[in-house]
TORGU-963028 format. One record per residue: x, y, z of N, C-alpha, C in turn; residue number from 1. Coordinates in Angstrom, 3 decimals. Layout:
N
     n_px     n_py     n_pz    ca_px    ca_py    ca_pz     c_px     c_py     c_pz pos
        X        Y        Z        X        Y        Z        X        Y        Z NUM
...
This chain:
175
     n_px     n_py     n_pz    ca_px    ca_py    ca_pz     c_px     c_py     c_pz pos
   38.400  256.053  180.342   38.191  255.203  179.178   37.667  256.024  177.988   1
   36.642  256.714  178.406   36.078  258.077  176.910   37.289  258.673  176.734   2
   38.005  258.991  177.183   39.620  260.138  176.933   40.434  259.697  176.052   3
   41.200  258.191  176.749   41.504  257.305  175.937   40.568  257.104  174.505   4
   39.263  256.328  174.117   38.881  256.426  173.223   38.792  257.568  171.625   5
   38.677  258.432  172.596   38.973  260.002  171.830   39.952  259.957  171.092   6
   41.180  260.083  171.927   42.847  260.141  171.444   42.935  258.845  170.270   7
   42.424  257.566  170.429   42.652  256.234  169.724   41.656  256.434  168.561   8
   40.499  256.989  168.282   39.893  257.602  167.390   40.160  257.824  166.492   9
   41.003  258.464  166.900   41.799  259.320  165.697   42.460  258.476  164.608  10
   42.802  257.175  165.058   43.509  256.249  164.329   43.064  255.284  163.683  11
   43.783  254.663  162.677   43.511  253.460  161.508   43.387  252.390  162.216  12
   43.142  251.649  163.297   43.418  250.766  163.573   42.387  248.846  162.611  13
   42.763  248.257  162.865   42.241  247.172  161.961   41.552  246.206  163.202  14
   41.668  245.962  164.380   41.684  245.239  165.290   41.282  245.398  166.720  15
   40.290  245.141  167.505   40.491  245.610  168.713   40.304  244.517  169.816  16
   41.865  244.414  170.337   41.193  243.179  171.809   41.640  243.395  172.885  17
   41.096  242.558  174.105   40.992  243.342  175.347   41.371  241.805  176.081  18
   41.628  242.157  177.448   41.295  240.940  178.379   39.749  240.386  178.607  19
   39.700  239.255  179.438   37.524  238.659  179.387   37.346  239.414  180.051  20
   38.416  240.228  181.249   37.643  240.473  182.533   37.182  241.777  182.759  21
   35.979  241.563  183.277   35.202  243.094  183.153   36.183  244.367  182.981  22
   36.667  244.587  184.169   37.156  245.769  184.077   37.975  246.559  182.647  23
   38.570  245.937  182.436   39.802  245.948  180.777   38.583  245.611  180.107  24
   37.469  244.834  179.886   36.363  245.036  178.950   35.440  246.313  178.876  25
   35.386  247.086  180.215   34.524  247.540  180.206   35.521  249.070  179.622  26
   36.571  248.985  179.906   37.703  250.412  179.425   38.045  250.479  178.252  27
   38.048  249.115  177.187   38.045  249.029  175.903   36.968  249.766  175.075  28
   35.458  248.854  175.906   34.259  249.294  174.827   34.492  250.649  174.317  29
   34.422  251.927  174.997   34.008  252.936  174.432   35.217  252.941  173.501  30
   36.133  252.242  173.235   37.385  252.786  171.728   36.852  251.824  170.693  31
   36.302  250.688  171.103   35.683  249.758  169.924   34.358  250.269  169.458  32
   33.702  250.952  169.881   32.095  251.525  169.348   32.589  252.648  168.682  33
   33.635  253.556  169.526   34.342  255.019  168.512   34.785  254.327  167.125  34
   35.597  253.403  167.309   36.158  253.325  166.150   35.417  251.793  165.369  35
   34.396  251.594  165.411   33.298  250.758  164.707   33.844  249.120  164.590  36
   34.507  249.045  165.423   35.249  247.412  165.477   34.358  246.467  166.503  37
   34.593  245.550  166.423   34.003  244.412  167.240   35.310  244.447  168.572  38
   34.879  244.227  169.737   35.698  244.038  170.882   36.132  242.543  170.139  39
   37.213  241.854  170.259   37.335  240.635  170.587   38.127  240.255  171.885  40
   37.486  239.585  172.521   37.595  239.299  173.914   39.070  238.130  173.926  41
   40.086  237.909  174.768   41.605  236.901  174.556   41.760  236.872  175.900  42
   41.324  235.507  176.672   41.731  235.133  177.978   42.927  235.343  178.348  43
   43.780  235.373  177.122   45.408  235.423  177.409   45.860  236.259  177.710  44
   44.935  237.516  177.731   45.173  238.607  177.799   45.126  239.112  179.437  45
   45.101  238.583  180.237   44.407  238.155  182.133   45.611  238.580  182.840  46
   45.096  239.344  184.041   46.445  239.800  184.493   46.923  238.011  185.370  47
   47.976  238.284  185.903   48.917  236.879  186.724   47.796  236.158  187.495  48
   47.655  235.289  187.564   46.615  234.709  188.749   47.619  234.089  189.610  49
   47.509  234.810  190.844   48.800  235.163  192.222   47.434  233.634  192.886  50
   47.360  232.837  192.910   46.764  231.629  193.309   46.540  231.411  195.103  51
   47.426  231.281  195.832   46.863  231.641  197.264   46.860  232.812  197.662  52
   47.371  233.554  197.098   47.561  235.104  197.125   46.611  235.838  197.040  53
   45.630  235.206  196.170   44.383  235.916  195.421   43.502  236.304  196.427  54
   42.883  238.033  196.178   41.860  238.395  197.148   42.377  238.663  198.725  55
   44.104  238.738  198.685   44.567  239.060  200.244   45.102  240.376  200.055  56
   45.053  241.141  201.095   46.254  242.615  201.014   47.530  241.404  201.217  57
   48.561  242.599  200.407   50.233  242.420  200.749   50.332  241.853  202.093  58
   49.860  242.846  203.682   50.416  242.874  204.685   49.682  240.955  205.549  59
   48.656  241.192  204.503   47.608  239.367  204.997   48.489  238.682  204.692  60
   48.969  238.330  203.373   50.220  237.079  202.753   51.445  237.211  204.040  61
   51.793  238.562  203.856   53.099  238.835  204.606   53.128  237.898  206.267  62
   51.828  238.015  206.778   51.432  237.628  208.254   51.260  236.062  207.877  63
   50.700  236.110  207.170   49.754  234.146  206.600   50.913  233.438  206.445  64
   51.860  234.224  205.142   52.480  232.777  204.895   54.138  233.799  204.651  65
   54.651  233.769  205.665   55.966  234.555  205.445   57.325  233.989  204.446  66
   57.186  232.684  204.611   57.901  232.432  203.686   57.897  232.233  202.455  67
   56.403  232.280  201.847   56.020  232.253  200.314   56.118  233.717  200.032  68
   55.725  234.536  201.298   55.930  235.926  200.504   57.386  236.282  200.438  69
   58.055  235.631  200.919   59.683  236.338  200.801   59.872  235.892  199.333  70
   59.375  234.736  198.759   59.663  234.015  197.175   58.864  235.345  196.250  71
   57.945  235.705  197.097   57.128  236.363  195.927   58.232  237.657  195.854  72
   58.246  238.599  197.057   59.213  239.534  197.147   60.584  239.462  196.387  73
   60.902  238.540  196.172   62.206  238.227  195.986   61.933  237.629  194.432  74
   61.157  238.331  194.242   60.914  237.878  192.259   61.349  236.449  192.127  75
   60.950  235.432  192.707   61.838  233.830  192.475   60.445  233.779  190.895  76
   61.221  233.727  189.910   60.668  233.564  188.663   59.928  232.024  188.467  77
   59.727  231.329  189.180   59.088  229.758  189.504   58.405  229.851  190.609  78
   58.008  230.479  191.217   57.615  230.775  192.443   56.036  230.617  191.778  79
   54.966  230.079  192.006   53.383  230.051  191.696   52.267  230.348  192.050  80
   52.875  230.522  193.605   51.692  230.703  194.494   50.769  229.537  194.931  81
   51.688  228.559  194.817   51.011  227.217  195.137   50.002  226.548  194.230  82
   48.792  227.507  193.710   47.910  227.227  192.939   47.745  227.877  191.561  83
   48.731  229.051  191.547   48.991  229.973  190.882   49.668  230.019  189.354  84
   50.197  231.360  189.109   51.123  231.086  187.961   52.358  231.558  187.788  85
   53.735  231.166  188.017   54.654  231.740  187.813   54.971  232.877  187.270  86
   56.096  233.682  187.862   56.281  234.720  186.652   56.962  234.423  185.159  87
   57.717  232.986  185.674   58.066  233.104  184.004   56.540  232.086  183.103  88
   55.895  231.702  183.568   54.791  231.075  183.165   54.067  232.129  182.764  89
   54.051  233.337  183.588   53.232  234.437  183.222   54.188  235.265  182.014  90
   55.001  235.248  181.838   55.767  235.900  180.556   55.465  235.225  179.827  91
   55.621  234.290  179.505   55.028  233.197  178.249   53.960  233.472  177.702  92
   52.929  233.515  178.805   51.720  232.990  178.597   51.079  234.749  177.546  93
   51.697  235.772  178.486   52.029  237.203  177.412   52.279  237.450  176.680  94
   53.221  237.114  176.271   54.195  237.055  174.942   53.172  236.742  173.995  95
   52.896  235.034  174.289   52.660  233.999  173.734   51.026  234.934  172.662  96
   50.747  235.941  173.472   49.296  236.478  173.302   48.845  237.601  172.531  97
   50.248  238.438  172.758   50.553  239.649  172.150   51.025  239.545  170.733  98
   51.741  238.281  170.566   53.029  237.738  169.411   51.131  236.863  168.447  99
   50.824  236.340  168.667   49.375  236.160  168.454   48.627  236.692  167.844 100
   48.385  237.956  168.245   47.648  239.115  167.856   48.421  239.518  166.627 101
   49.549  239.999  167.155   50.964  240.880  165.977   50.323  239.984  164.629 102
   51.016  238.349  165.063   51.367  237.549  163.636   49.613  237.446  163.022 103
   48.621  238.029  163.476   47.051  237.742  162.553   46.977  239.226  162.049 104
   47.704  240.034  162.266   47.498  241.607  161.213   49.222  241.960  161.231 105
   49.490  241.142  160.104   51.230  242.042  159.644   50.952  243.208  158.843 106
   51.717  243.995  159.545   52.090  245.366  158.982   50.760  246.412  159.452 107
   49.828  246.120  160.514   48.289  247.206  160.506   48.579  247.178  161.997 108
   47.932  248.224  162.400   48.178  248.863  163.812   46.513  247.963  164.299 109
   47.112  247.670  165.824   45.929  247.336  166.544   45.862  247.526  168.005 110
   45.008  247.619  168.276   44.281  248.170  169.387   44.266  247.174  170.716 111
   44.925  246.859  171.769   45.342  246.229  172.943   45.140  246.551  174.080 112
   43.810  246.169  174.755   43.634  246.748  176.200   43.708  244.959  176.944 113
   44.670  245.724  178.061   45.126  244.378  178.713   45.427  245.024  180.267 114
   46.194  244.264  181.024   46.312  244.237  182.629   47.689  245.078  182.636 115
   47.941  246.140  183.881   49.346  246.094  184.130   50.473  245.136  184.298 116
   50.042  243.979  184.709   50.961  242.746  184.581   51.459  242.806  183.295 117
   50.558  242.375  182.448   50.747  241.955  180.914   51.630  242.939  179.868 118
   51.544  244.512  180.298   51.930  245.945  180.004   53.694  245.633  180.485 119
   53.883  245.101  181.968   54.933  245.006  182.132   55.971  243.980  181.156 120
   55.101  242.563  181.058   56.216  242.316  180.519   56.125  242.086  179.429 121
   55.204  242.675  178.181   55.569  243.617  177.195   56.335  244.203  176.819 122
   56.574  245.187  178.150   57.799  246.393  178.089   59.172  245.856  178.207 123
   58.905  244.813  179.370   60.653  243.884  179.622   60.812  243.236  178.075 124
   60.112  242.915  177.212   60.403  241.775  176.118   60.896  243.390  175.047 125
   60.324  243.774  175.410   60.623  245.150  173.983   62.464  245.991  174.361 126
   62.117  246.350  175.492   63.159  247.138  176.194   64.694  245.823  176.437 127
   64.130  244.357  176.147   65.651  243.246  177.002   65.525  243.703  178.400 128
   64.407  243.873  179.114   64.558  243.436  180.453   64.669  241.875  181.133 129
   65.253  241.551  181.716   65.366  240.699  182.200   63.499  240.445  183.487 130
   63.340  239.613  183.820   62.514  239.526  184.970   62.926  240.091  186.221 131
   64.296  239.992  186.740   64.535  240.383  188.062   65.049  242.114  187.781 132
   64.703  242.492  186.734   64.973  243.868  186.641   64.074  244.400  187.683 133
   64.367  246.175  188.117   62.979  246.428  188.704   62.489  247.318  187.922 134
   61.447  247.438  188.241   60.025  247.953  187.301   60.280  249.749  187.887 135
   61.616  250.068  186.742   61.170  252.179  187.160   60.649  252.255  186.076 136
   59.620  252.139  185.655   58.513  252.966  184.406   57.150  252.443  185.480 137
   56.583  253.086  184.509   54.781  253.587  185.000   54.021  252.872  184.206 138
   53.097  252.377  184.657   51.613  251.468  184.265   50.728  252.145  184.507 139
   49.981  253.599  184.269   49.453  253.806  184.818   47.680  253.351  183.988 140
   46.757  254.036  184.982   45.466  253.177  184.292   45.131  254.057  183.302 141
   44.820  253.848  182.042   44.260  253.715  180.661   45.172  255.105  180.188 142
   46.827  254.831  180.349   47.799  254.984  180.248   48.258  254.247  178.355 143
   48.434  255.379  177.234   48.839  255.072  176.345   49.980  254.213  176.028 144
   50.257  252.704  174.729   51.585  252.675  175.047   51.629  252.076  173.585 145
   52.613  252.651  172.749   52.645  252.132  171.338   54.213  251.598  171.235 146
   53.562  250.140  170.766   54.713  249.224  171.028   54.903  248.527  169.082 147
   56.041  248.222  168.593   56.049  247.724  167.556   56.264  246.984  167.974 148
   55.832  245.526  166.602   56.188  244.363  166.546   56.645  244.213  165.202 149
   58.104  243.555  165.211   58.352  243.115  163.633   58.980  242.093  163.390 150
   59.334  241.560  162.286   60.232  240.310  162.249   61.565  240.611  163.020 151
   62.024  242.282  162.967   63.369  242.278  163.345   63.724  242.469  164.852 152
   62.033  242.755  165.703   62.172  242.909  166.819   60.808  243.751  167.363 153
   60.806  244.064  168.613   60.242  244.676  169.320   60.585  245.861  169.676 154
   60.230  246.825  169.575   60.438  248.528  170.022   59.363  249.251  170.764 155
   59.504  249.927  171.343   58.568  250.537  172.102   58.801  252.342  171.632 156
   57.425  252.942  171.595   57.902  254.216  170.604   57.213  255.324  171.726 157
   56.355  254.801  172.800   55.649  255.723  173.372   55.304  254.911  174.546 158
   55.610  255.481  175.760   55.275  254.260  176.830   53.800  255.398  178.161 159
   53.295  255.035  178.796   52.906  255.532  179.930   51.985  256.924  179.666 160
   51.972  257.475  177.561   51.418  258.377  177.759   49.846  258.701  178.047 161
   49.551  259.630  179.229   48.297  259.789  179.989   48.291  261.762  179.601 162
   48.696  262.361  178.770   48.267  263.662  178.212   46.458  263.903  177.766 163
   46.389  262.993  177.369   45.021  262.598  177.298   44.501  262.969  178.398 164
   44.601  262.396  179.417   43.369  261.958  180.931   43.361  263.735  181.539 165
   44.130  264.447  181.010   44.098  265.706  181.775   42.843  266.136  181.846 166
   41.963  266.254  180.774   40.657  267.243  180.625   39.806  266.002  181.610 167
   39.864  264.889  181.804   39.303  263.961  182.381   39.197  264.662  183.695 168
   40.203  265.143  184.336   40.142  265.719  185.481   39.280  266.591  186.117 169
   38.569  267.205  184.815   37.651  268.198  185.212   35.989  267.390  185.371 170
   36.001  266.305  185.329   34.839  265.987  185.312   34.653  265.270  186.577 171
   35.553  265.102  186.948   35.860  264.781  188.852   35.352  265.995  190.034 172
   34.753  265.772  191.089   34.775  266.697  191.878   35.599  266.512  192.726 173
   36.634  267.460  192.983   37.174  268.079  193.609   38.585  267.516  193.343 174
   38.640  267.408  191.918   39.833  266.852  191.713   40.801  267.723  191.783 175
């Protein structure tokens, strides 16, 4: 998160928001104190809430409930998790959050810390992925990604870059 901050530093940005939930709050702060902005906190910003799913490994669902996980496996885009949220409910609800943000600063760069969920289908809405595409790009964690938004569309100009996190490495033992 300091690495990231560093690299984002450097920039004009007008805006900075994050998901509520700790973790994506707590990887934001240090770029909102670097660069003297207020965090603003956007529930919308939340990775999928997988609803009976929640809090199990893969191989628990797989054993528990075999036939909801074949829906999940099988990308069924209505599929909820019983208590949950669809994936196309969860594209919406993304879009709906990001497109949000865009339309309250036209034309000024801003600052977006959010979930790999949310990163993904970002990237599907920018790139015309479909949902049942599969996911060959990288999410990785506090992984750069500069995405335009304009009246004429969505572009993506820089996806997955982590050049940054290298010197990070040295502050690891035995990395």
């Amino acid at each position: 998160a300091r690495a990231a901050a560093a690299l984002l530093a450097g920039h004009d940005f007008s805006a900075v928001y994050a998901s509520d939930l700790s973790r994506v709050r707590q990887t934001a702060e240090p770029a909102a104190q670097k660069l003297a902005l207020p965090l603003q906190l956007d529930p919308e910003l939340r990775e999928r809430h997988y609803g009976i799913f929640e809090r199990l490994l893969y191989s628990e669902v797989k054993a528990r409930y075999p036939e909801l996980y074949a829906r999940f496996h099988a990308k069924d885009p209505d599929y909820d998790f019983e208590t949950g949220e669809s994936l196309r409910t969860f594209y919406d609800r993304s879009l709906r959050a990001v497109t949000r943000i865009a339309d309250r600063h036209p034309g000024e760069e801003v600052l977006v810390f959010t979930h790999g969920g949310v990163l993904d289908m970002v990237y599907r809405r920018a790139m015309s992925l479909g949902l049942d595409a599969p996911r060959d790009y990288g999410i990785p964690n506090c992984g750069v990604n500069w995405v335009e938004i304009t009246p004429s569309g969505w572009g993506v100009h820089c996806w997955a870059d982590v050049a940054h996190l290298a010197a990070a490495l040295d502050e690891l033992p035995d990395a």
